[in-house]
C-alpha positions in Angstrom: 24.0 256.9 31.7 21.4 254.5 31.2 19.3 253.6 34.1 19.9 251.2 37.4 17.9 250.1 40.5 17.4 251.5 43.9 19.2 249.6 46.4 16.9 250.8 48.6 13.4 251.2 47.5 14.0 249.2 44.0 12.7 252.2 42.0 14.7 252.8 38.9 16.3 256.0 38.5 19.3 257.5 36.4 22.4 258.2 38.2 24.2 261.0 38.3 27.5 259.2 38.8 28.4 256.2 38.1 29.0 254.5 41.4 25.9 256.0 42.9 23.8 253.2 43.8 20.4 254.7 45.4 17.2 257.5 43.6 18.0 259.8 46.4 19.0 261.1 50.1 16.6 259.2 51.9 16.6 255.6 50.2 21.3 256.5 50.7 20.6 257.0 54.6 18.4 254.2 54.6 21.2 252.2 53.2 23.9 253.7 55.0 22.4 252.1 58.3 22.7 248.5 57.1 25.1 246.9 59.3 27.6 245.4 55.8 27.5 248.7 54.5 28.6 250.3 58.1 31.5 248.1 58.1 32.1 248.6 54.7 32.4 252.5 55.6 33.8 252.1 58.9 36.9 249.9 57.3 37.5 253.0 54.5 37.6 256.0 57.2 40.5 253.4 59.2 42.3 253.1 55.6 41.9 256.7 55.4 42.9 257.7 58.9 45.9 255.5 58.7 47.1 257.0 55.4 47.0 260.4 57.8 48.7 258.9 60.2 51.4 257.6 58.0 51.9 261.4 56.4 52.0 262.9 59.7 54.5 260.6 60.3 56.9 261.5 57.1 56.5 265.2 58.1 57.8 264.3 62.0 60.5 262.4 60.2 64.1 264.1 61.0 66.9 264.0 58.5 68.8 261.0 61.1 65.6 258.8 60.8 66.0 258.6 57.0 69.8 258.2 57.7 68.9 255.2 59.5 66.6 253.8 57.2 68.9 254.0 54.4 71.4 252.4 56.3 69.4 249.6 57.3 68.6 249.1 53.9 71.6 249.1 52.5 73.3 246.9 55.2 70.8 244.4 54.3 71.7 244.3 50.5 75.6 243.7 52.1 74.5 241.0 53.9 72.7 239.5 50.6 75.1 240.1 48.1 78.2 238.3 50.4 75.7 236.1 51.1 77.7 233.0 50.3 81.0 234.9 51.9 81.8 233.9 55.1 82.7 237.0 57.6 85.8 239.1 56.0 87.4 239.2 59.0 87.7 235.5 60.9 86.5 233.9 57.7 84.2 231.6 59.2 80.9 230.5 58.4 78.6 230.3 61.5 75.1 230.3 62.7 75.6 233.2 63.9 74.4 236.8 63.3 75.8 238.9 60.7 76.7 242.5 60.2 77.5 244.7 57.2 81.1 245.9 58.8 82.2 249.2 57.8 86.2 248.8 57.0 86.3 252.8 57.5 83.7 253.6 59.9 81.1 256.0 59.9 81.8 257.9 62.7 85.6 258.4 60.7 84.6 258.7 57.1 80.8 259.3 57.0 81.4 259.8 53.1 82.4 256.4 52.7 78.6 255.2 54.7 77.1 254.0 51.8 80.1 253.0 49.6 79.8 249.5 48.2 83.6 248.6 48.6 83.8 249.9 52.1 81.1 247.5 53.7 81.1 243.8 53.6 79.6 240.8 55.4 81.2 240.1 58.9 79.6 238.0 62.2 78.6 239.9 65.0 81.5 239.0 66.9 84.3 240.5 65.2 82.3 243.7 64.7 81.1 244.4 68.2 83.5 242.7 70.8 86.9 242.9 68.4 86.0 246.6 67.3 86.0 245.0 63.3 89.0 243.1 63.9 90.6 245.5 61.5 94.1 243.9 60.6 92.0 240.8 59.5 89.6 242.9 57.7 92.3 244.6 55.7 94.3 241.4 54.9 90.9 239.8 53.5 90.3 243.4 51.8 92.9 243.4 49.3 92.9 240.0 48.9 88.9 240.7 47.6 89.1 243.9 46.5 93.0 245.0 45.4 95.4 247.4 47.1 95.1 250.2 44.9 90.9 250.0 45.6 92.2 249.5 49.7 94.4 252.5 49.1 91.5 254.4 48.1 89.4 253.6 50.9 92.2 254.8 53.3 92.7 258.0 51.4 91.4 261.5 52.0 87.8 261.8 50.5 85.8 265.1 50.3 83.4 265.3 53.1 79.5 264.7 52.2 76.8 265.7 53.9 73.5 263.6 52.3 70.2 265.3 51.9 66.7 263.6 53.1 66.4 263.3 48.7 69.8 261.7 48.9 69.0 259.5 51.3 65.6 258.5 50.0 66.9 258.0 46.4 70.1 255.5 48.4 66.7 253.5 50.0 65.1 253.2 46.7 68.4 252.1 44.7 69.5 249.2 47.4 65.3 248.3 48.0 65.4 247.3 44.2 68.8 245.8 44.2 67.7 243.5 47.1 64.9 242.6 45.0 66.8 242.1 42.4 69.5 239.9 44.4 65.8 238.1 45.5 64.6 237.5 42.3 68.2 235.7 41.4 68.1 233.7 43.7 64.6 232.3 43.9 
């Protein structure tokens, strides 16, 4: 390496790597006590201590808390892609808050939790206080979807349990479909 310049003292001196910028220990702890390069050093032990932090955290994670980040996830993608819908069930377009109803819930068909054709936009309303307004939802369902696809849906499915790779790899696939869906409509 060819040669650079003491921060420090000014000597010159050859470096043994390349982002070493003083001759020695002494001129290094003389110019670890400047005050920039103490916040400079300061501001990389947070970084590092939050990027601890956040690992701890993955490990403390339970299987349910990557449950309920896919499903936040993917509810959000439901609410973008029937973005122009109005609610499946009351078909109204409001101001109001919107849900990604379940048509079969997830309580009664956890298999069906992260099924596209099962989960579509509805207000708050109908979800919550009319418990999905289900006749409504099912009239608009076949209408939108078909009766043999409804007919599905209402059938027997095989139970599935999802793993915490399962789960992450459902995150990853609606995170990029969002983005997606983003990038469309920008």
């Amino acid at each position: 390496m060819k040669q650079k310049t003491c921060k420090s003292c000014g000597a010159k001196f050859r470096p043994s790597l390349s982002t070493q910028k003083a001759c020695g220990v002494q001129c290094a702890l003389e110019l670890a006590k400047k005050p920039e390069n103490q916040a400079v050093a300061r501001k990389a032990i947070a970084q590092r201590e939050r990027q601890e932090i956040q690992v701890r955290k993955q490990k403390l994670k339970s299987r349910a808390d990557y449950v309920k980040e896919a499903q936040a996830v993917f509810n959000q993608w439901v609410r973008l892609r029937d973005e122009a819908q109005p609610c499946i069930s009351c078909g109204r377009h409001h101001q109001g808050k919107y849900d990604a109803g379940h048509y079969r819930t997830t309580a009664a068909c956890p298999e069906l939790r992260f099924d596209p054709l099962n989960v579509h936009k509805q207000c708050s309303p109908c979800n919550t206080q009319l418990s999905g307004n289900i006749v409504e939802y099912r009239l608009e369902l076949i209408r939108r979807i078909g009766q043999e696809r409804v007919d599905w849906i209402e059938g027997p499915h095989e139970a599935k349990r999802y793993t915490i790779d399962d789960l992450k790899a459902i995150k990853a696939e609606y995170r990029a479909k969002i983005k997606h869906l983003k990038e469309q409509a920008a």
